[in-house]
C-alpha positions in Angstrom: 283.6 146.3 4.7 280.2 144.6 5.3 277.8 146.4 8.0 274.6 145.4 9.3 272.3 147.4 10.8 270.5 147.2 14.3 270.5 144.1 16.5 269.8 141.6 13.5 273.6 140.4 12.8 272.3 137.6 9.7 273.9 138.8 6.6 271.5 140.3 3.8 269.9 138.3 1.1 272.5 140.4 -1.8 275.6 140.6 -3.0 277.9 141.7 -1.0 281.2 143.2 -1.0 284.1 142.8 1.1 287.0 145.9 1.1 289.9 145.4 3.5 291.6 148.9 3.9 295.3 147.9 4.6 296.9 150.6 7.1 297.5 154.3 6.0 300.6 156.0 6.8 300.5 159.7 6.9 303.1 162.5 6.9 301.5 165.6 8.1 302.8 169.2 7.7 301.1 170.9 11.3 300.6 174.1 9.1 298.0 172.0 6.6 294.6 170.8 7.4 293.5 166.9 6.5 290.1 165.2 6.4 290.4 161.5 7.4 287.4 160.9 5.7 288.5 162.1 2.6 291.6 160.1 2.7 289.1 156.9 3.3 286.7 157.9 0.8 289.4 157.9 -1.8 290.9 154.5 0.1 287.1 152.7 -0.4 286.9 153.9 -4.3 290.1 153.4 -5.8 289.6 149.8 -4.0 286.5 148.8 -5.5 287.7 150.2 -9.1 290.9 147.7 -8.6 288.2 144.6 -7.8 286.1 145.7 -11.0 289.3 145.9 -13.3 290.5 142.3 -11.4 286.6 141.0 -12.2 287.3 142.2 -16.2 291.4 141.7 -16.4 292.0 139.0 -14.1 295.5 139.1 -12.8 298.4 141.5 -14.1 299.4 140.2 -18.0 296.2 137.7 -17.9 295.8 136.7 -21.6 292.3 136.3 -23.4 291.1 138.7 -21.3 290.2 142.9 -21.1 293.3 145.0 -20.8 294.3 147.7 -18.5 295.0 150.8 -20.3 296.3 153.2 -18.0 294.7 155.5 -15.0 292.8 158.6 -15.5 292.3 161.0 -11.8 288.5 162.6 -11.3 288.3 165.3 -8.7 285.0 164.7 -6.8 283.7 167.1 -3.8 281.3 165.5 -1.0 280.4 166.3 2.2 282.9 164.4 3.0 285.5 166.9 1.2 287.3 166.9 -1.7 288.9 163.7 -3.2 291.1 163.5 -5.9 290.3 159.6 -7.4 293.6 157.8 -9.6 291.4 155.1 -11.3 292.6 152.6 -13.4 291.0 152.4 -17.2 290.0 149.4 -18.9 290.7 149.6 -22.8 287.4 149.6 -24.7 285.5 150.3 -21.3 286.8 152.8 -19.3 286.8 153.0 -15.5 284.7 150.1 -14.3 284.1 152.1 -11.1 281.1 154.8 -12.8 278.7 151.7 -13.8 278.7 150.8 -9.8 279.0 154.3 -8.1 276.5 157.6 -9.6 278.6 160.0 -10.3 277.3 163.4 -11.4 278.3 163.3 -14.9 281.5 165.6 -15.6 280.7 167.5 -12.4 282.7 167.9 -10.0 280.3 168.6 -7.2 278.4 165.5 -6.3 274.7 165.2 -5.6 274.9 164.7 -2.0 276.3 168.2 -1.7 272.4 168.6 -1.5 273.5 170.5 1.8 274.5 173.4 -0.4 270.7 173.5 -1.6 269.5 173.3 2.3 271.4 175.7 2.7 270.3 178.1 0.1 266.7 177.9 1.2 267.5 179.3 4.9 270.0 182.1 3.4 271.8 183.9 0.5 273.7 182.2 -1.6 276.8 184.0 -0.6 275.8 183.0 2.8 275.2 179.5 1.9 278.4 179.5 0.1 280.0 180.7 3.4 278.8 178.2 5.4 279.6 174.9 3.4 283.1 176.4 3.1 283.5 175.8 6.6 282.7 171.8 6.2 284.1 171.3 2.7 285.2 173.1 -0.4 282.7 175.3 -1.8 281.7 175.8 -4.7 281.0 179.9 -5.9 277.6 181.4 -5.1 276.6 181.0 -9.0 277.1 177.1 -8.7 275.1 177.3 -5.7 272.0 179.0 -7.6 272.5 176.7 -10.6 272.0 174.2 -8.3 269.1 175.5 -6.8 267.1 176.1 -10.7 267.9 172.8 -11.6 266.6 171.5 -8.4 263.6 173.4 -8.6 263.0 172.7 -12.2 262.5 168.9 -11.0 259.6 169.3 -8.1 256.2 168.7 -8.9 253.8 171.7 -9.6 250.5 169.9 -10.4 248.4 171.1 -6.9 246.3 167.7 -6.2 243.0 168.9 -4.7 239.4 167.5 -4.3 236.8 168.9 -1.3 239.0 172.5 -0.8 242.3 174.4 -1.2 244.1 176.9 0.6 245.9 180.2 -1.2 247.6 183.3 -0.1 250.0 185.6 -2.1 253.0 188.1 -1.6 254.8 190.7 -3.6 258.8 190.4 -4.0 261.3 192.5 -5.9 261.9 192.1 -9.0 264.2 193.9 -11.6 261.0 195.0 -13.2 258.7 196.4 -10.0 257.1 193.6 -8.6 256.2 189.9 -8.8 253.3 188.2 -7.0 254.1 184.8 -5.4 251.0 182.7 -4.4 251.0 179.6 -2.8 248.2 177.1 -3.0 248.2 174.2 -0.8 245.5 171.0 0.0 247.3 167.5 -0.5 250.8 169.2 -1.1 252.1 172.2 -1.9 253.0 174.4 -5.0 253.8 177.8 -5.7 252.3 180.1 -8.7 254.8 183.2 -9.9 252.4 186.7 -11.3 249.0 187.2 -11.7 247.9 185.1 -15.0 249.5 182.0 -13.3 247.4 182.4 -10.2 244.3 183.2 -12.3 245.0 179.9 -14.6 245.4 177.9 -11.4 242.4 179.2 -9.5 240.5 178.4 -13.0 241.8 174.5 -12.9 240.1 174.7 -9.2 236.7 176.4 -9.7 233.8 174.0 -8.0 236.7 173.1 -4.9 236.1 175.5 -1.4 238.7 178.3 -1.3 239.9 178.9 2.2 241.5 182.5 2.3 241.9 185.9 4.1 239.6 188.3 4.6 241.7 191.1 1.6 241.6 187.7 -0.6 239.0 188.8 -3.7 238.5 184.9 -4.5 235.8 184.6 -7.1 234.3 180.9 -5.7 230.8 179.7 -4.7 231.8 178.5 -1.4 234.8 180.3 0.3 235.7 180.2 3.9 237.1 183.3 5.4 239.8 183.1 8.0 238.1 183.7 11.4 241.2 185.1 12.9 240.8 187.8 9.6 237.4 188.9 10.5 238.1 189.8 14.2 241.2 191.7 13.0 239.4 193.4 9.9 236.7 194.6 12.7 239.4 196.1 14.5 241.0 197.9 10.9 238.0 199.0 10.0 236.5 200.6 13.4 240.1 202.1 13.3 239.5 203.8 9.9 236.5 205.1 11.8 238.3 206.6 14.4 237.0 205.0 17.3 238.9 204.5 20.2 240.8 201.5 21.4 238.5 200.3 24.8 235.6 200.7 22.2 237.4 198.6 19.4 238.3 195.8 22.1 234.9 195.6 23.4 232.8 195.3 19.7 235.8 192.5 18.8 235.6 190.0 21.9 231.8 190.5 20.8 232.3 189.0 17.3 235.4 186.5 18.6 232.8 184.8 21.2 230.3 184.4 18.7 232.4 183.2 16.3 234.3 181.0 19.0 231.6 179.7 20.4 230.2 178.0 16.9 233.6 176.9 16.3 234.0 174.9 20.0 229.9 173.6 18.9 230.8 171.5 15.7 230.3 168.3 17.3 227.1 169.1 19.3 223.9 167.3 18.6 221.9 170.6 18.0 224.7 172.2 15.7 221.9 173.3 13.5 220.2 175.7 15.8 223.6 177.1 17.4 224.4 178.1 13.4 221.1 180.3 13.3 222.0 181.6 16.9 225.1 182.6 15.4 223.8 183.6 12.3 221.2 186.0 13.7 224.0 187.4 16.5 226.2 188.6 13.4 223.8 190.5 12.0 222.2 191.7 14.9 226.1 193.2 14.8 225.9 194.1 11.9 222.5 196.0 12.3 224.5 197.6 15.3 227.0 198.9 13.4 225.1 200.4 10.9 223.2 202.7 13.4 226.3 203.7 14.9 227.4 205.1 11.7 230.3 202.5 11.2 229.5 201.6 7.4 232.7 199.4 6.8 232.1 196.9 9.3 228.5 196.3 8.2 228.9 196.6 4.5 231.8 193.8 5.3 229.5 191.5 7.4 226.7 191.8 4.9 229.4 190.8 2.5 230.7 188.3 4.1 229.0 186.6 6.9 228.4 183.3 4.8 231.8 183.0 4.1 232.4 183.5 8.3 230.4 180.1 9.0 230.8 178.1 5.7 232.9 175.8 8.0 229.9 174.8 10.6 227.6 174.5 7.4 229.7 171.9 5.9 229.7 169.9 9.3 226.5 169.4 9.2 226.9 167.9 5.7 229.8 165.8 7.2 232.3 168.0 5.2 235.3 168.7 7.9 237.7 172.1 6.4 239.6 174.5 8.5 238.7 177.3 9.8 241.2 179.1 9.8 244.3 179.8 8.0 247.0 179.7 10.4 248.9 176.9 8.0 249.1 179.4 4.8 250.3 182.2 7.0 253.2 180.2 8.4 254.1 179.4 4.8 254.3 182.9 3.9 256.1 183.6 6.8 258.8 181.2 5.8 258.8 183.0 2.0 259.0 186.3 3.7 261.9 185.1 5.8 264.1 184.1 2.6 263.1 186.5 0.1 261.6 189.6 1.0 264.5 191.4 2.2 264.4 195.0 0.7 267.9 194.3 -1.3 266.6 191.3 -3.2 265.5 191.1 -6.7 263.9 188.1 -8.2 262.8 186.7 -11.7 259.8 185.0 -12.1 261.9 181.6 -12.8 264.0 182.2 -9.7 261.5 182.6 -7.3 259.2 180.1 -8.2 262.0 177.1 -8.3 263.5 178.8 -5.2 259.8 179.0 -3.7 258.7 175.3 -4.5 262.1 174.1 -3.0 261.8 176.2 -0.1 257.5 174.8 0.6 258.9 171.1 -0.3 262.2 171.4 2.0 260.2 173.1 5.0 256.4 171.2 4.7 257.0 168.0 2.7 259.9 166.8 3.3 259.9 163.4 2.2 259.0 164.8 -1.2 262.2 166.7 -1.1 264.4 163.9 -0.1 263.6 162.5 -3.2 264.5 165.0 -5.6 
């Protein structure tokens, strides 16, 4: 069976190898269900064992050669389905057919049941378990998170960073209260499981920018705030103050059009001079607020108001980061879809291999492809 792909029909440069299936008769019972491709699967393998013990053997009762010794069946599930293989033995060598086709060990599920692990990372394991059944034989929900651990187990978890990073965290169930989850992200993505893996990480960064929200207590020179945070923690905090909605709306646009406004200036000749503008608008603000008798919001813009333009300051070093956070939140969004359902407990190993898995699978994929 030799196929070429696209237009190009010039046969490859490499070895190839030719199977002829000869014609399959079936008997059906109408009260049974069959997969063709199974049957052909089973068909393509036994075929190319038969060539290899042929290539070893030679012909049936060939002296001076490797003898047959018998056939052993292997029960294999794909995608495909399940196949029960009858291969032939070679004495002294075994099947010929496992140093040409990967097969997983003594498993009987197969890697490319990968499915079951895509699977996993959109729902339960139950539900995953569920929904392969209706393709191909399943195997139990355990299986399924074995699967998933050893999978996990294999993606990277060094965070490559150099001008600035990206973190956010979220609390899960666990069978012991609760477990913090954090996810940092620059070049690609990991995830860190409770509070003195964060800590070690954010150590291993110290000197990089930290781009985070505005309840984020990062300890870094330089960190950006999220400007969508500060517009929303004006509105929190004028709440806390009792002040009434129109009110709130009004002092917000007031801080989102300053804000704005820098952000749509970055590549403006006079970028300098609109940063003081802006500067000097905020704590007018500020200043504002304070007289008014609303102490949170100026204590948090005296606070913070470095970290609300660190972002037009570094463009005028020629240092380009975000500024905002809008990537970190959809990641969390995605954790929070999977695993913070109120039922759900976690250990720390489960969640970080399920975690890593589910940030590789959804946000670099070409790394999970791999795995």
């Amino acid at each position: 069976m030799e196929i070429f792909k696209g237009r190009d029909s010039t046969p490859p440069s490499v070895p190839t190898l030719t199977i002829e299936i000869p014609a399959i008769t079936l008997r059906i019972e109408y009260d049974k269900k069959i997969s063709l491709t199974s049957i052909l699967l089973k068909q393509i393998l036994e075929q190319i064992n038969e060539i290899l013990v042929e290539e070893y053997c030679g012909k049936m009762y060939e002296k001076d050669k490797m003898q047959r010794n018998g056939y052993r069946k292997r029960t294999i599930v794909t995608l495909l389905g399940e196949v029960t293989l009858n291969l032939r033995r070679i004495r002294g060598k075994g099947i010929p057919l496992y140093d040409l086709v990967e097969f997983e060990s003594r498993r009987k599920y197969q890697s490319d049941i990968k499915a079951i692990v895509n699977s996993a990372l959109r729902m339960t394991y139950r539900d995953a378990r569920d929904e392969v059944n209706r393709f191909t034989s399943s195997p139990t929900h355990q299986t399924i998170w074995s699967y998933v651990q050893e999978l996990g187990e294999k993606a990277d978890r060094e965070l490559s960073a150099s001008i600035y990073f990206a973190e956010d965290s979220t609390k899960l169930h666990s069978w012991h209260g609760k477990v913090e989850l954090t996810i940092f992200e620059e070049k690609n993505v990991v995830v860190r499981v409770n509070r003195e893996e964060r800590m070690k990480t954010e150590k291993e960064l110290n000197g990089l920018i930290a781009l985070g929200d505005a309840d984020r207590r990062l300890s870094f020179k330089e960190r950006q705030m999220d400007l969508i945070h500060v517009w929303r923690e004006v509105n929190y905090k004028l709440w806390e103050h009792k002040v009434d909605l129109e009110t709130r709306k009004r002092y917000i646009n007031e801080v989102k059009g300053i804000l704005l406004r820098l952000k749509n200036s970055l590549d403006k000749p006079d970028l300098e001079s609109r940063i003081k503008r802006a500067e000097n608008a905020l704590n007018e603000f500020a200043e504002e607020m304070e007289s008014k008798g609303y102490w949170r919001v100026s204590r948090f813009f005296k606070r913070h108001i470095k970290n609300f333009l660190l972002f037009a300051y570094k463009k005028v070093e020629g240092i380009n980061i975000p500024w905002h956070n809008n990537r970190m939140e959809r990641k969390i969004g995605e954790v929070a879809k999977r695993m913070k359902n109120k039922w759900m407990k976690w250990s720390e190993g489960g969640d970080e291999n399920l975690g890593n898995l589910l940030m590789k699978m959804r946000f670099k994929r070409s790394v999970f492809n791999i795995l």
